[in-house]
C-alpha positions in Angstrom: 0.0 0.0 0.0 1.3 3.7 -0.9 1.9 6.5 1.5 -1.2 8.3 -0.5 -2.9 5.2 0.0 -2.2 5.4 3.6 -3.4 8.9 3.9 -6.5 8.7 1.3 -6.5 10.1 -1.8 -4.9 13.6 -2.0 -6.2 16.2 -4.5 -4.1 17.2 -7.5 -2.2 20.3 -6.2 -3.6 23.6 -8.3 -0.6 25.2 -6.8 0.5 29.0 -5.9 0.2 31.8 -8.5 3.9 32.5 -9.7 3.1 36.0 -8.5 3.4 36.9 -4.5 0.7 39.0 -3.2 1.8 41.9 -1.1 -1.4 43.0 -0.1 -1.8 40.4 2.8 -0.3 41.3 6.1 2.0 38.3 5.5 2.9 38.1 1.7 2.6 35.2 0.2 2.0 32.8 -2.8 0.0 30.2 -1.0 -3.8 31.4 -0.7 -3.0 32.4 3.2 -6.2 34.3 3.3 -8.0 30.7 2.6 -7.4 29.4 5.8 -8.1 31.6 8.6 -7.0 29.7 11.3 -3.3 29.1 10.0 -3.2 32.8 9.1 -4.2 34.0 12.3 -1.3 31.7 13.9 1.2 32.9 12.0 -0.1 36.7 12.7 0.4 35.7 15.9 3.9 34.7 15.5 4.5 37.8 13.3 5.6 40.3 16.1 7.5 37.7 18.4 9.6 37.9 14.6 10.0 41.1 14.8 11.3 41.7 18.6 13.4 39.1 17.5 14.7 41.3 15.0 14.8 44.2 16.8 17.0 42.3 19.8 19.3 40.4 18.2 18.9 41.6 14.1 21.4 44.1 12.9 22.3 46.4 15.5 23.7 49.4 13.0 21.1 52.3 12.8 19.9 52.9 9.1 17.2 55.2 7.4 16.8 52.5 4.3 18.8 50.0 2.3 18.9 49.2 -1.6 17.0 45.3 -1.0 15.9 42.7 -3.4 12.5 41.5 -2.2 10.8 38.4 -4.1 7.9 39.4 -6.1 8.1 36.1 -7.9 9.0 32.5 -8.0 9.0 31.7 -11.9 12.4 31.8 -13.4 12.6 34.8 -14.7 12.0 38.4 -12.9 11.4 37.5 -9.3 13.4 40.0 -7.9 12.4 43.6 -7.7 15.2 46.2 -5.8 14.1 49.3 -4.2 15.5 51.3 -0.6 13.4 49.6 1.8 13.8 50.7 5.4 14.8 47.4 7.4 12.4 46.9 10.0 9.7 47.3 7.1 11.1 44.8 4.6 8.6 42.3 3.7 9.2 39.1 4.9 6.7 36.5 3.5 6.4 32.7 2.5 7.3 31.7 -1.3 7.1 28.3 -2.3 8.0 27.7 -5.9 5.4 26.8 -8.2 3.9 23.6 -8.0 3.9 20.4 -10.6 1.2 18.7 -10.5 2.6 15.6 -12.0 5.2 15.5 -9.8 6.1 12.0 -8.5 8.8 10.4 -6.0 11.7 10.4 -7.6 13.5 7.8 -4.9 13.5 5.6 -1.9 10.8 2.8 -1.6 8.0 5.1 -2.5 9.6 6.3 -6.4 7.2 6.3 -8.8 4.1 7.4 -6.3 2.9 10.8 -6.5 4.3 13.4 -3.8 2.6 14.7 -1.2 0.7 17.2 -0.2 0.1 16.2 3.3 2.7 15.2 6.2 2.5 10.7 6.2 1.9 9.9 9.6 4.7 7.5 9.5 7.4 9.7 8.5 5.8 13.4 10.9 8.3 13.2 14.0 11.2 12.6 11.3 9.9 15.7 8.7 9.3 17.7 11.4 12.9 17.4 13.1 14.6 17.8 9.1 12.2 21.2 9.2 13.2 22.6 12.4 17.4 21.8 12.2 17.2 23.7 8.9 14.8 26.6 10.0 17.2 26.8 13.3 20.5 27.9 11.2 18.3 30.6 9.6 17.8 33.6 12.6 22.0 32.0 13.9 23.4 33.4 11.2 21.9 36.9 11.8 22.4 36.3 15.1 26.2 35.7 14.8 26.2 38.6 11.9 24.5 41.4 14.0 27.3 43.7 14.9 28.8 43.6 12.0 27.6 46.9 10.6 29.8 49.0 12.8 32.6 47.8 11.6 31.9 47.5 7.5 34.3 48.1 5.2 31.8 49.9 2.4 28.5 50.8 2.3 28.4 48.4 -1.0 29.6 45.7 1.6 27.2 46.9 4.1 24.4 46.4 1.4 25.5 43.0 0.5 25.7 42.2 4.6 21.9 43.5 5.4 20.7 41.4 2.2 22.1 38.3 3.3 20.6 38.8 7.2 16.9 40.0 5.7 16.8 36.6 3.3 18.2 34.9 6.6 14.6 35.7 8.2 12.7 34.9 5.7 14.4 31.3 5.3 13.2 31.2 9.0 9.9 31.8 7.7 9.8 29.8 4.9 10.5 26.8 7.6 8.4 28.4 10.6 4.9 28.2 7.8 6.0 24.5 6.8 5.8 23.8 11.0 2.5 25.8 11.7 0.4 24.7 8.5 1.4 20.9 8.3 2.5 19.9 12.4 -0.4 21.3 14.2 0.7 22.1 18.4 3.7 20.6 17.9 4.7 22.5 14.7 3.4 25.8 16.5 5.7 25.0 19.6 8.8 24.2 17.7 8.2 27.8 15.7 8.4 29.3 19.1 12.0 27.7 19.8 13.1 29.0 17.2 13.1 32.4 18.2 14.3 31.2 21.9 17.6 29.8 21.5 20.3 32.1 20.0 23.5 31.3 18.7 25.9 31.1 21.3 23.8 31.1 24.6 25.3 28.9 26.8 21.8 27.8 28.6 19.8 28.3 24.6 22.1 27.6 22.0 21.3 27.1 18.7 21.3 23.4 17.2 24.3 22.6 15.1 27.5 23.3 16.4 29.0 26.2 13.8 25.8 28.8 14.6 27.5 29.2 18.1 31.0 30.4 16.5 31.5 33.9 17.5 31.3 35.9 13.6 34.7 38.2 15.1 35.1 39.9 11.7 34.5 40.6 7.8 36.8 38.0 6.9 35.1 35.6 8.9 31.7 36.7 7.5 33.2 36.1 4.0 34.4 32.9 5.1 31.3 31.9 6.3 28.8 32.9 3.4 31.6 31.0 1.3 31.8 27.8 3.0 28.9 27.3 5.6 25.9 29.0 3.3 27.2 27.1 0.8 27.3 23.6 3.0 23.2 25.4 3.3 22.9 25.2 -0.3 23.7 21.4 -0.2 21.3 20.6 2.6 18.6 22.8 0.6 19.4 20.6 -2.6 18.9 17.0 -0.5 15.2 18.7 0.7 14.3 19.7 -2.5 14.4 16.6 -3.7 11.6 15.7 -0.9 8.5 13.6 -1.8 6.7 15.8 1.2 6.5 18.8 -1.9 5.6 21.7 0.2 9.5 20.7 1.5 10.1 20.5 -1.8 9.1 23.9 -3.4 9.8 25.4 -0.2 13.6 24.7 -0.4 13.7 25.3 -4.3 13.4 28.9 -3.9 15.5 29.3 -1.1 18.0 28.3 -3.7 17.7 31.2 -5.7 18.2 33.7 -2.6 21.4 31.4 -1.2 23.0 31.9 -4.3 23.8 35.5 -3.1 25.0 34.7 -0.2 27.7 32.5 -1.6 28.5 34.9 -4.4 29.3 37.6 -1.2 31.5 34.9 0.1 33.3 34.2 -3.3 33.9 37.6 -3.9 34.5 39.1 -0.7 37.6 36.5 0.2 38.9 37.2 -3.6 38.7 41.3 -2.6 41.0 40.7 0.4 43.2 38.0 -1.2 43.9 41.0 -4.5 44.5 43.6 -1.9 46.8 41.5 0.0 48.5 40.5 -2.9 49.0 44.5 -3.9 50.0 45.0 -0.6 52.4 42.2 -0.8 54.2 43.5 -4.5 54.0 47.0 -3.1 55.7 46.3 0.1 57.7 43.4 -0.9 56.6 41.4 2.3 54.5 38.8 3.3 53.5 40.3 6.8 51.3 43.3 5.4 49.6 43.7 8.7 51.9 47.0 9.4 50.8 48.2 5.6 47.0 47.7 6.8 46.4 44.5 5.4 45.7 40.4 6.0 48.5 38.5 5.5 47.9 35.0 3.3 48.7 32.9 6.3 46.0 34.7 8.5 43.6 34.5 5.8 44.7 30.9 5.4 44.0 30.1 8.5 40.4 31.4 8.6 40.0 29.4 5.6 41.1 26.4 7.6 38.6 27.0 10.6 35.6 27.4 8.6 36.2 24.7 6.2 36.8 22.3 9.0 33.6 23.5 10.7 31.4 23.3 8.1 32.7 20.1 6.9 30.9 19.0 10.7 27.9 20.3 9.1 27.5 17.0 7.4 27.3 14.8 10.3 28.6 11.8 10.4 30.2 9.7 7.2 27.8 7.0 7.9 24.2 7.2 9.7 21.5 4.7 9.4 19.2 7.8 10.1 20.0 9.3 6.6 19.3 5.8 5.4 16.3 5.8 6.9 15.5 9.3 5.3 16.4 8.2 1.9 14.3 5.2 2.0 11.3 7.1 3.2 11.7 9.4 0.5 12.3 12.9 3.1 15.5 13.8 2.1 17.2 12.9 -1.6 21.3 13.0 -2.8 22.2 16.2 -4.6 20.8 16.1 -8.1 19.2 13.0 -7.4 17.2 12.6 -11.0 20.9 13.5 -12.6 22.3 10.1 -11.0 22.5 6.9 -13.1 20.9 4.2 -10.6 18.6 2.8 -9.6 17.5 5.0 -6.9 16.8 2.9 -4.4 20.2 1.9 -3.6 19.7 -1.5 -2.0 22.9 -3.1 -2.9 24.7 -0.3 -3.6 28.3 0.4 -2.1 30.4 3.8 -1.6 34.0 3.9 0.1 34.0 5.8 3.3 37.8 6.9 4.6 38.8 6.7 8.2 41.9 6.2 10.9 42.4 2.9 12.1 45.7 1.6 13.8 47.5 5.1 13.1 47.0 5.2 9.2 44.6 6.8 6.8 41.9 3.3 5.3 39.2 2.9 2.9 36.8 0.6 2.7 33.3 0.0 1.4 30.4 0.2 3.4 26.1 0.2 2.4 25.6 3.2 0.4 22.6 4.1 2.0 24.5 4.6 5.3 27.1 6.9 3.9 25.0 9.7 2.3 26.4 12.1 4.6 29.5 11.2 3.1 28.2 11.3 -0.5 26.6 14.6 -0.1 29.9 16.2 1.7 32.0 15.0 -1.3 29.9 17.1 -3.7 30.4 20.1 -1.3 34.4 19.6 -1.3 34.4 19.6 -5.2 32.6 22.5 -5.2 34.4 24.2 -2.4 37.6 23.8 -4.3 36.5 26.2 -7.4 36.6 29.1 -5.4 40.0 28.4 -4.2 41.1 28.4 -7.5 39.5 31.6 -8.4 41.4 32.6 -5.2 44.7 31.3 -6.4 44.1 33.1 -10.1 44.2 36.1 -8.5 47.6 35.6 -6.5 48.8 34.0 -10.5 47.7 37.4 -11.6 49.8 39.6 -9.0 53.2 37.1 -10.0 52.8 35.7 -6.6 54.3 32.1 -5.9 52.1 31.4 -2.9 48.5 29.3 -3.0 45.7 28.8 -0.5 44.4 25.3 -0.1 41.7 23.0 1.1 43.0 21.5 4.5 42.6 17.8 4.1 39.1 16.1 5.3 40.3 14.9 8.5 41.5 18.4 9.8 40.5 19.7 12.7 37.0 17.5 13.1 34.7 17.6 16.1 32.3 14.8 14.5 32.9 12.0 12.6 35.2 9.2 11.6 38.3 12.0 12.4 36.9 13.9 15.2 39.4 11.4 17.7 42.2 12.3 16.0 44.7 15.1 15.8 45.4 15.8 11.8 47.5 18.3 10.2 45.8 20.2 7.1 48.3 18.3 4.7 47.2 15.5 6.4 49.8 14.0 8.8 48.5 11.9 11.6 49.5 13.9 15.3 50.2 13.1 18.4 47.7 15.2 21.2 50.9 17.2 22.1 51.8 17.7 17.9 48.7 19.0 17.5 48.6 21.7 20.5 52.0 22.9 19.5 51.2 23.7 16.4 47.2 24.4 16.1 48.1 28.3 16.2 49.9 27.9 12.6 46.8 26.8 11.6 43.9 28.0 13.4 43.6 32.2 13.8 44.7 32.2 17.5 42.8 35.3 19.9 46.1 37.5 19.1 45.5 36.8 15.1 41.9 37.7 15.4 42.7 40.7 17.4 44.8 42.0 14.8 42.6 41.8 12.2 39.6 42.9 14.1 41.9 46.1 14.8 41.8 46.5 10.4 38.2 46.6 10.7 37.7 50.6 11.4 34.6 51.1 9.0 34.3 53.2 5.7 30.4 54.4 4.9 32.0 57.3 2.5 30.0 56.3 -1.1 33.0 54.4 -3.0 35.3 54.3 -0.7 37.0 51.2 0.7 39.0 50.2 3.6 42.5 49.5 3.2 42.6 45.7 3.6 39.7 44.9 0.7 39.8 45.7 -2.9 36.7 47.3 -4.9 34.9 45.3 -6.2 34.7 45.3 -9.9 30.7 46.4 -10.6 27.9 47.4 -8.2 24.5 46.0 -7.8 21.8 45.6 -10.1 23.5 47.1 -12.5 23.7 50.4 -9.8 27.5 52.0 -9.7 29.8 50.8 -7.1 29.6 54.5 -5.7 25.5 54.4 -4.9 24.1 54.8 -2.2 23.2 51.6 -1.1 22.7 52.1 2.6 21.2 55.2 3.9 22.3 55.4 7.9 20.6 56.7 10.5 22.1 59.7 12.2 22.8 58.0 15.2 24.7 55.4 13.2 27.1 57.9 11.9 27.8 59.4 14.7 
């Protein structure tokens, strides 16, 4: 018997108009206004949002900012910019439109059509998937919020506030999922939400690296780089849910991540050019004194939120994240691009480990080693900006590279997280590692020094001295607009 079997039979979904109506007190695309009860719940959840926002949202005083808010969810034209004062933006709930023929596309149930409702066998499991992804959504504003007094351009300053306003309405794209499809329980984990906070020592927030202190701009590059873009990957394993409100949900998310990695990308490469024109005009590799972040420093950032990302993935093999692929809740990335059978019975992949002081491979039940699988497609990708990175040091005539540590570095969960291993990938003693994790990992004294870089610039083109220009503006705007109107008291 089929899961829609199981739940009776489930009405063809007619699906949201492309177009998001901003007439409604909470914008949206999915007919809000049609159910009275779930739309007085979530305008009863609305202001608890925004005290959130107003406590621990970004902290810089501004009259307006140049936003992107979603006017659509077609391909095309979904995106309309405008200054938009902050505490007004528009958050809403935007699935993407709906297919009506769309069917399971793996796990036991492939071939059945997806659902529209939550399978009673498979609720506790959806709703758990739904609240660890809507819980990294407010951290990372959280962790983010004092980073306006310390930007190093008002384009930058743009680019940080549009990254924290998507943030909160991720964490409302989850919080509707919760409150339309879990009932009491839904509602109550939607209040959580906004009750732990990243780094709280009696609250904290879920997953490990949305407690890390944000110290800096190179840190916040480093993060929309590597740990939005282990998001994106997480998004991409959702999307491919049979529950398709998951589904569409998580589909356009993807279109408003792909900012945030693009500030990451670009915002490590600004540092990396200035350092290196520091570097040929100085003829030294220590530019601190010339107002700039040395390789190694910016190396070593790299290293730390690599490694902590990389614990993002959980562990190499999990029989829950069998269990999940089975049921059909959570797919592989670009899981109709893969040549199998999707169902993955018999199938194999080769998981690495430690084992009697040396690096081993060996193969274990695919299905338990989707963490692994999924982590692999994240390293590959990781790697590209690194070279981009590198082109730009080729460009300057310098010799030196960044790099990837290796896998094993620096891991809190996992096959590695026992073991002390160097980013080239030599096996350490305890003591090895402890005399040398400050070459690696940004020490206090390293952050220190580059926290005392960040005095900020909000002058309309100008740039502090440790990040290069960029080399065009927004929406087709000039670098020199004025992208963030401050408040008085946030000049002062």
């Amino acid at each position: 018997m089929s899961v829609q079997d199981r739940m009776g039979a489930a009405p063809k979904p007619t699906g949201p108009v492309s177009t998001i109506d901003y007439s409604e007190r909470i914008p949206n695309n999915v007919d809000l206004a049609s159910d009275r009860r779930l739309q007085r719940a979530l305008e009863g959840w609305q202001p608890k949002f925004l005290e959130w926002w107003r406590d621990l949202g970004p902290q810089l005083p501004t009259q307006d900012v140049y936003l992107r808010t979603a006017i659509a969810v077609g391909r095309d034209g979904w995106a309309h910019f405008d200054h938009v004062p902050m505490e007004q933006y528009r958050w809403g709930i935007f699935l993407a439109e709906a297919d009506p023929d769309r069917v399971v596309n793996f796990g036991k149930h492939k071939g059945e059509p997806a659902w529209q409702e939550v399978p009673g066998e498979y609720r506790s499991e959806l709703m758990r998937l739904i609240t660890v992804q809507g819980d990294t959504e407010p951290a990372s504003v959280e962790q983010q919020r004092v980073l306006g007094g310390t930007a190093p351009s008002i384009y930058d300053l743009r680019n940080l506030f549009q990254v924290n306003v998507e943030e909160g309405r991720h964490l409302w794209a989850m919080v509707y999922l919760l409150h339309a499809y879990f009932g009491r329980e839904g509602r109550e984990e939607a209040e959580q939400l906004l009750k732990r906070n990243s780094g709280d020592i009696d609250a904290p927030r879920i997953l490990g690296a949305f407690n890390e202190e944000t110290t800096d701009w190179l840190q916040f590059f480093m993060f929309t780089y590597f740990t939005d873009r282990d998001g994106k990957y997480q998004l991409g394993t959702l999307k491919e849910s049979a529950f398709d409100p998951l589904a569409r949900t998580c589909e356009f998310m993807l279109k408003e991540e792909a900012h945030h990695m693009f500030v990451g990308t670009t915002g490590v490469q600004r540092v990396v050019e200035r350092t290196a024109e520091l570097m040929n005009e100085h003829g030294t590799d220590d530019v601190f004194e010339h107002g700039g972040i040395p390789l190694e420093v910016i190396q070593q950032y790299l290293n730390f939120q690599y490694s902590v990302s990389m614990d993002l993935f959980g562990s190499e093999q999990s029989t829950n994240v069998a269990a999940y692929y089975t049921g059909g809740l959570k797919g592989r990335w670009q899981e109709t691009r893969r040549k199998d059978d999707h169902e993955l019975k018999e199938a194999e992949y080769t998981i690495r480990t430690i084992r009697d002081g040396k690096f081993v491979e060996e193969p274990v039940p695919y299905l338990t080693a989707l963490n692994l699988d999924l982590r692999d497609e994240y390293v590959a990708d990781c790697e590209n900006g690194v070279r981009r990175w590198n082109q730009a040091l080729e460009d300057a005539g310098l010799e030196q590279r960044l790099s990837l540590p290796h896998e094993a570095f620096n891991r809190r969960v996992g096959n590695y997280s026992a073991h002390h291993v160097s980013p080239e990938g030599e096996i350490l003693s305890a003591d090895e590692w402890n005399a040398r994790a400050d070459k690696w990992l940004p020490s206090e004294e390293t952050r220190a020094k580059v926290a005392a870089l960040m005095v900020p610039e909000y002058e309309l083109g100008k740039f502090a001295g440790w990040i290069a220009p960029p080399q065009t503006g927004i929406n087709d705007q000039p670098v020199e607009f004025d992208y963030v109107r401050l408040a008085e008291e946030g000049l002062a």
